[in-house]
N, C-alpha and C positions, 0 to 999 in steps of 0.2 A: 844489487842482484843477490836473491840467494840460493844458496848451495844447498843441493836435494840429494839424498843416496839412498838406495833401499840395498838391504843386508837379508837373504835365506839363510834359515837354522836349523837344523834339524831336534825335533826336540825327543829323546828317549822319554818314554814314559815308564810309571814306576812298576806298572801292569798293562795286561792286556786292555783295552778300552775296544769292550761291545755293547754297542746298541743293536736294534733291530734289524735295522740294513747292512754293517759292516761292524769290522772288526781293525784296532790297527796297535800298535806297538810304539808307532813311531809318529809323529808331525812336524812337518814343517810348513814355519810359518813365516811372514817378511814383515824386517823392518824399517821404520822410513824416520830418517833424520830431517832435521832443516832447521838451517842457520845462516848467519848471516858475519860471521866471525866471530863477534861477541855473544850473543845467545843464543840457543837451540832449544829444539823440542824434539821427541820422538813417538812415535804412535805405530802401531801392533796390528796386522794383519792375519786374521786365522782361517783360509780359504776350507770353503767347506763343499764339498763335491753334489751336495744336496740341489745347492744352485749354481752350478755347473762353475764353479771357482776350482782354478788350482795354481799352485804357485807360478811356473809358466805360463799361465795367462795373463796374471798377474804383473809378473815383469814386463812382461810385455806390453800391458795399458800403459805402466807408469812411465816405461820409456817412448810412449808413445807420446804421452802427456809433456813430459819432460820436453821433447821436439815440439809441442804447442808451446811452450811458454809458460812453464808451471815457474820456472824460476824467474818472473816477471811480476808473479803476484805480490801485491801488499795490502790486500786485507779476505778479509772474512769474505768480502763480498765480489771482490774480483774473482780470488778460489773457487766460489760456488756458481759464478760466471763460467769460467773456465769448465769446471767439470760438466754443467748442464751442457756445455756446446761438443764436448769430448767426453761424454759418460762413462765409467768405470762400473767395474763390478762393487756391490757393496764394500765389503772387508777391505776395500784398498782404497776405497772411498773415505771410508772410516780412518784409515791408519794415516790419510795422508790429512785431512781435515783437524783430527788430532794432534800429530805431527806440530801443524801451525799454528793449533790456539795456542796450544804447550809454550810454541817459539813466542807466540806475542803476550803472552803470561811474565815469561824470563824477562820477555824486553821491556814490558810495563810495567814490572814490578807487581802484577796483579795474580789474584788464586785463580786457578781455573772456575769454582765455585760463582766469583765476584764476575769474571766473564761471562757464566753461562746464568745469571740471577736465579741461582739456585741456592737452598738451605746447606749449607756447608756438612760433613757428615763425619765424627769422630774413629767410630767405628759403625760395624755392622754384622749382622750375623748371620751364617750364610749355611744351607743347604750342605749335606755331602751326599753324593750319588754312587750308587752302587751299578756296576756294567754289570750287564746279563755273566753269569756264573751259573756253574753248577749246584743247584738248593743248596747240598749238602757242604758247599764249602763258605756257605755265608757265615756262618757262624764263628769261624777261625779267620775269617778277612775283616767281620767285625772288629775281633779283639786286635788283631796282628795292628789294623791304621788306627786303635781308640776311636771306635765311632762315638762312643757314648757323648763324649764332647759339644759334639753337634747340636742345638737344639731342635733339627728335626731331620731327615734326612728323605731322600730320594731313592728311588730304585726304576734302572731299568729294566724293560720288560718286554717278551712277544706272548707268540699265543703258546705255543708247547711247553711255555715252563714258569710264565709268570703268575700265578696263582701260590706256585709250589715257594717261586722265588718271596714272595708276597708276605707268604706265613713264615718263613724260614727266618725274614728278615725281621717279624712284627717277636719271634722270640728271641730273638740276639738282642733285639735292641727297643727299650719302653719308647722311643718318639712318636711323635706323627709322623707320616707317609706320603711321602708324595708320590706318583704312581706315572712315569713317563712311557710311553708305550712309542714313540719316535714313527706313528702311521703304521702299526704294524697291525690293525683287525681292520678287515673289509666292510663288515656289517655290523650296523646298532644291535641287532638282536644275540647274535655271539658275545659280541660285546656285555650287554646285560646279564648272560650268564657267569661270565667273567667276573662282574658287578655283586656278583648273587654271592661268590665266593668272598669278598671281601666284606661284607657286612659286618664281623666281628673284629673287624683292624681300625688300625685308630688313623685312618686316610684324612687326609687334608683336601686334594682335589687329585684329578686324571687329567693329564698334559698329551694333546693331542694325538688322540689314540686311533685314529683314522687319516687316509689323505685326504691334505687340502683339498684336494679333488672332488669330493663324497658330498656337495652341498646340499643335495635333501635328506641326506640320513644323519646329518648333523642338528638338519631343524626335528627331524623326528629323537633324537638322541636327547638333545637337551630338553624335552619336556618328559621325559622319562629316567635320567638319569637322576640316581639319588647325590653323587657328586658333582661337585663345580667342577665345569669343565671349562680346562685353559686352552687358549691356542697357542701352537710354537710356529709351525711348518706355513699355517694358514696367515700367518703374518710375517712379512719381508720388509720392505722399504716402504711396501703401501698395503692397501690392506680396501677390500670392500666392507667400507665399517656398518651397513645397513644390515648387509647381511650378517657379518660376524656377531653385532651384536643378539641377533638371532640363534645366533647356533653357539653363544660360547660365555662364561659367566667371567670370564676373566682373559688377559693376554700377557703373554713371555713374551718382554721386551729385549730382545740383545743387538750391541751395540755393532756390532759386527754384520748382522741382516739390516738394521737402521740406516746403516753406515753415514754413521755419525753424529755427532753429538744432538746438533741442531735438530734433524729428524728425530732420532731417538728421543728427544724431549719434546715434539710434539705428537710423538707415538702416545707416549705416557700421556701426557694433557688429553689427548683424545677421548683414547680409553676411559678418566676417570669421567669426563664429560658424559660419557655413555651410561657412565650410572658401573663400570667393569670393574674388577680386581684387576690389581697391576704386579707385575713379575719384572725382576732383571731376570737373566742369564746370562750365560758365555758358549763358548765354545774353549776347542783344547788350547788354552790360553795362557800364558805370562802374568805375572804379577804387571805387565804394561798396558794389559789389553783391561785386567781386575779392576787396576787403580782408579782407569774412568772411568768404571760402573760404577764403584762407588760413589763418583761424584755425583750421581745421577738417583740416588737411591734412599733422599730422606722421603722420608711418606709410603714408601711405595710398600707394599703387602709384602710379598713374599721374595728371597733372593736364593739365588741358587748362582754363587761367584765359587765352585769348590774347583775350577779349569785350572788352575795354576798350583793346585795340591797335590794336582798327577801329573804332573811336570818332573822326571826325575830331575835334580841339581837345577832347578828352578834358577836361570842366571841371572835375574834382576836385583831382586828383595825390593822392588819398591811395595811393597806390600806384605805384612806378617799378619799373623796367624795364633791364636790365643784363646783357649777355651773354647773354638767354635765359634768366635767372632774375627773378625778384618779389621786391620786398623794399616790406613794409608800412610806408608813414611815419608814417603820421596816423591815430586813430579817425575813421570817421564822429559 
């Protein structure tokens, strides 16, 4: 039989963290152990209120689960048994799937890598993101975290201030741009003007700048847009990939909306099938929730793992930080 616990944390952050829809200081997130006396694993849950997760719901599936007979399973495939017949929200989906491989990793003396027949990955090098701020203070938040480090970074954005935030960030700092607007413009055509301002920034692509919602302004968007445009919001555990491929030139893959490894890696497989660009991401995460995107991240275009750098007193370190690349030290 084995032994299940999940643990809430609260995690201070080292700054305010705003995107377009909210603003917070603080997260907490739950963790889930599982062992059997001699081995364990652990995996990382980061509820995100977008799709209606929050830690008390949370608890509450996995003690639901846990009264099914979580602590009965012994493999991969009983697990995935179990949860299809007692569904979870992603992120706990994830933490607890993880959680396991982690433990039969320990037990079999195997990498997670060699588990999941994936390209093993030394380091990587990841994105840093900018929360919506006042223009004027981008320039002193630059030098204050050394953004230069980074080799490209991210900036959030809505519609009253990202343009300002846009130029502010394109002279602090020589990178590429990546340009996250988290669904915050209603229409392709506001949008395009928006577009019209950016013309002389050195943009990489525009991360879902509309809601999932908007499916014909997205097909009218992507034949006009001079950017690649990725999806975040528009992709969760599943995805209509007829259409997405329609409205979108690439997709943000995180392990957290995936929930879990196995999906998350045929998200990715998908995607490149489609002819897409591929993206990890995170949410406001741990170096526990980082370590296995990494796993997940040889080949893939662009990474944006910086959730664990606004973590103030980050309590892991399975994962450092060097130059603006990742390099994984420790299993969970």
């Amino acid at each position: 039989m084995l032994l299940w616990n999940l643990e809430a944390r609260d995690l201070t952050l080292r700054y305010t963290w705003k995107i377009s829809r909210n603003a917070s200081d603080v997260k907490t997130n739950l963790f889930v152990t599982v062992g059997d006396g001699q081995a364990q694993g652990r995996g990382e849950a980061a509820p995100n209120v977008r799709y209606g997760e929050t830690p008390a719901l949370l608890q509450e599936q996995f003690q639901a689960l846990q009264a099914s007979g979580l602590d009965q399973i012994s493999s991969v495939e009983e697990l995935s048994s179990l949860l299809s017949q007692h569904p979870v929200l992603p992120a706990l989906r994830f933490a607890i799937e993880s959680a396991f491989i982690h433990f039969l990793c320990r037990k079999n003396k195997q990498t997670v890598p060699e588990f999941l027949g994936v390209e093993p990955v030394a380091s990587a090098p990841t994105a840093y993101s900018y929360p919506i701020m006042d223009p004027g203070k981008i320039a002193a938040f630059t030098q204050e975290h050394g953004l230069h480090r980074f080799e490209y970074l991210k900036v959030k954005v809505n519609q009253e201030s990202g343009l300002d935030m846009m130029t502010q960030v394109a002279k602090a700092a020589p990178q590429r741009l990546i340009v996250d607007a988290n669904e915050a413009w209603q229409d392709p055509d506001s949008l395009m003007r928006f577009f019209e301002g950016l013309k002389k920034l050195p943009i990489i692509m525009i991360e879902q700048p509309m809601p999932s919602g908007l499916q014909e302004e997205y097909l009218y968007l992507k034949k006009r847009s001079p950017y690649d445009l990725f999806a975040d919001e528009s992709v969760t555990d599943h995805a209509d990939w007829d259409l997405l491929q329609q409205q979108f030139h690439g997709v943000n893959m995180k392990l957290m909306k995936a929930g879990g490894y196995l999906n998350g890696l045929a998200i990715l497989q998908k995607t490149r099938s489609l002819g897409l660009k591929t993206m990890i991401g995170c949410m406001m995460e741990t170096s526990m929730g980082i370590w296995s995107a990494i796993q997940l991240s040889h080949g893939v275009d662009l990474l944006d793992l910086d959730g664990m750098l606004v973590v103030k007193d980050e309590p892991f370190k399975l994962v450092k930080e060097e130059a603006g690349r990742l390099y994984p030290v420790e299993q969970p």
